[in-house]
N, C-alpha and C positions, 0 to 999 in steps of 0.2 A: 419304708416301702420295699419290698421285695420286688428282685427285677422278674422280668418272663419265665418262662418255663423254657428249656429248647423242647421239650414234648410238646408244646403248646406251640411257638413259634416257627418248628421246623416238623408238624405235623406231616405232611405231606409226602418230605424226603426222607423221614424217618419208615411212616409205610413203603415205598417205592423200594427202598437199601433194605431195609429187612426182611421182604419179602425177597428180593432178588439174594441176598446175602446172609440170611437168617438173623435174628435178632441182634448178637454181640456183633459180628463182622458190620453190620448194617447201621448199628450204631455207632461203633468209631466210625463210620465211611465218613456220617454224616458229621461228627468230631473233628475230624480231616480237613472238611469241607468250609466249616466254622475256621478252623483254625488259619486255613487259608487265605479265608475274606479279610481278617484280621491280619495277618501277615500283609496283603497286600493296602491296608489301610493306614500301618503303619511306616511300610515305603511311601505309602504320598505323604504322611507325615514327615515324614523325614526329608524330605526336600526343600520342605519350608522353614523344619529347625535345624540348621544346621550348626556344628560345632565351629567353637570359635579356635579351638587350637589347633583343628584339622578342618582348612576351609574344602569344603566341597563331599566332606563324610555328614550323614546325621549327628546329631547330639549324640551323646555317650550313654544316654537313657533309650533311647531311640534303637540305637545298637545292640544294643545288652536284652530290651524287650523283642527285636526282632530276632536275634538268633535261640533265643527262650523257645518263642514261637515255632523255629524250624526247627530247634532239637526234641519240643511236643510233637510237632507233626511226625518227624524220625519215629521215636517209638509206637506212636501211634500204627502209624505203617507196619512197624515190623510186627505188629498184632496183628493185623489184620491176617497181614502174611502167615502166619502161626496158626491160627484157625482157617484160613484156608488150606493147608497143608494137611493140619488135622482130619476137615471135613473129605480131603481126599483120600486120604488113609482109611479111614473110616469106613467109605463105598467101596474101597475096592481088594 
């Protein structure tokens, strides 16, 4: 079975960011946005798994998937930034 679509799922803030940010920018926003909620899903998970050789860190999977996550979001940003810059050069 195939999971959701984010076109499907995140219909809504996909039109609101692309309209406000035009297609690409509007689309990572919403990428950003996902990647976030995940990020923050994975800190409450990680409170509950914690590691046994480091009491009071996540698990070492835990870890490893959350900074994954923030160094996605990182690039991510620095895109959007890029096309923003672009779209300002552009006008003016």
């Amino acid at each position: 079975m195939n999971p959701p679509s984010a076109f499907t799922d995140y219909r809504d803030e996909l039109e609101r960011h692309e309209f406000q940010m035009g297609p690409e920018a509007g689309r990572l926003a919403v990428a950003l946005d996902i990647l976030t909620d995940a990020l923050i899903l994975v800190g409450q998970h990680g409170v509950y798994c914690q590691s046994a050789r480091q009491p009071g860190k996540p698990a070492m999977d835990v870890q490893i998937i959350s900074q994954n996550i923030q160094q996605a979001k990182e690039l991510v940003s620095s895109v959007i930034t890029l096309l923003r810059e672009q779209r300002r050069q552009s006008r003016g």
